[in-house]
N, C-alpha and C positions, 0 to 999 in steps of 0.2 A: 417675433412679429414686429413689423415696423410701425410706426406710429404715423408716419412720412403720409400726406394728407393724400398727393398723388396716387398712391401706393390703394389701389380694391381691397375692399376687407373682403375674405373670405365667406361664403354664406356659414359656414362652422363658427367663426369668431362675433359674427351678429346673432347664432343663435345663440353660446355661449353669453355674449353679453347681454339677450334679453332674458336668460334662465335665469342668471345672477341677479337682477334687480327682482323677480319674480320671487326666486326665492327669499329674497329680502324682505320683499314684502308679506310673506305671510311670516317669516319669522319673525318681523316685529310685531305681527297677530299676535303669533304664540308669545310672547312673552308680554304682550299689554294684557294677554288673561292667565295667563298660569305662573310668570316669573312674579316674586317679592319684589313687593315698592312700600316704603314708608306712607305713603299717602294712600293706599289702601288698607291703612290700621287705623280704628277709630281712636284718638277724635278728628286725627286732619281724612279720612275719609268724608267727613260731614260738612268739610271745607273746598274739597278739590273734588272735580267731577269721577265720574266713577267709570268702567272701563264701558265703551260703548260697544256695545254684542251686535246692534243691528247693521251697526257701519264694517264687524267685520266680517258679519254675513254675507254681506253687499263685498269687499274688497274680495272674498274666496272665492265668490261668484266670479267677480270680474279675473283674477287669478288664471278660474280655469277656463274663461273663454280665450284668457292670451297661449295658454298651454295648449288648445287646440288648434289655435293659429302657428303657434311655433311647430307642432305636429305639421302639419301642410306645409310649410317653411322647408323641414328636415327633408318630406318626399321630393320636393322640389328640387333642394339640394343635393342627396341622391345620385341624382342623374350624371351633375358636373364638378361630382366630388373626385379630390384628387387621391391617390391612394393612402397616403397618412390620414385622412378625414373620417375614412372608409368606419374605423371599430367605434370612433367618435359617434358618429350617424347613427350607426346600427345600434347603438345603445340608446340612443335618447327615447323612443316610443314608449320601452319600458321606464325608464324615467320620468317621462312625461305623465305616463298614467298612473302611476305612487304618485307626482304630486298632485292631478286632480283627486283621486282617493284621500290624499291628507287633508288638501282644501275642502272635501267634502266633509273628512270628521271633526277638522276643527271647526266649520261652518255649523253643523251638528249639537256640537259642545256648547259654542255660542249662543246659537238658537236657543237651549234648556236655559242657559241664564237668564238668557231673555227673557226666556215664559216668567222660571221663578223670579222673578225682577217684575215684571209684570203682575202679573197675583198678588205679589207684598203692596205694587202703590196700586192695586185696587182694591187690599181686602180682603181678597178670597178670603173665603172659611175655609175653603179644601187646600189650605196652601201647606201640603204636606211634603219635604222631599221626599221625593224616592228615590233614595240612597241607592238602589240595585241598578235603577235606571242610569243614574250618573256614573255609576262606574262602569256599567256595560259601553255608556261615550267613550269615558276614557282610554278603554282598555281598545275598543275598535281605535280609538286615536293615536294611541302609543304604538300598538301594530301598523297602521299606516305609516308613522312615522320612520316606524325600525325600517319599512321596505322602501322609502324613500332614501333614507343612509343609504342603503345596502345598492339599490339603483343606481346613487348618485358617485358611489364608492366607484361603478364600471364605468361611468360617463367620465368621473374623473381618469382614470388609465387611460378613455382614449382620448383625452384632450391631450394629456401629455406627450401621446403619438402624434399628434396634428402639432404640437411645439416643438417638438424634436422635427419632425420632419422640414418645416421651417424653417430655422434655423439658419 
């Protein structure tokens, strides 16, 4: 593909590059709540703020409102898709919908923090976890995730068609 300003981006290569920031951004969700950081071990946790659950409730949210927009994008494109674009397109629906599914269990995940986060700086007496309940998140989130891979696995093949064809 050309860079060359004159040169129309393809509606395939705008959807492609807004999946890729999308995806970005919830990956860096997942990893401000689930990846190792030194500043989430006590004592520098008591120093440096701690991972905000509500903001990335809010970012999942926004996530899947862009994923639905890129859905309506893809129909659109469809129509005046050239034949290499053709397996590109035809995969992204399924794509799209594992990532509002993932955005929804890490948003999920999130939210429990938040609660027990909440109970701890008010007190609660019932501030009990429930261990069953957090792993049933996870475990719906780790499955979203695998079917997200597994989606994004066929979205990649057909980009590759749309680059080859190019060429």
């Amino acid at each position: 593909m050309s860079t060359n300003p004159e040169t129309p981006k393809l509606a395939s290569q705008i959807i492609f590059d807004n999946l890729r920031e999308l995806l970005r951004a919830k990956n860096t969700a997942h990893e401000s709540m689930f990846k190792f950081h030194w500043k989430k071990m006590w004592p520098f946790s008591l120093i440096w703020p701690q991972v905000d659950y509500e903001r990335i409730v809010r970012l999942m949210s926004e996530i899947r409102k862009n994923a639905i927009a890129q859905g309506n994008l893809v129909a659109e494109a469809k129509s005046k898709a050239q034949p290499s674009e053709k397996n590109f397109l035809n995969a992204l629906p399924a794509y799209l919908e594992a990532l509002d599914t993932s955005c929804q269990k890490l948003s999920a995940a999130a939210q429990w923090k938040q609660d027990m986060l909440q109970k701890k700086l008010h007190h609660d007496v019932k501030m009990v976890r429930d261990v069953s309940e957090w792993s049933k998140i996870l475990k719906e989130y780790e499955k979203a995730q695998n079917d997200l891979v597994r989606a994004g696995a066929i979205v990649q093949m057909g980009w590759a068609e749309v680059i080859q064809g190019h060429k």
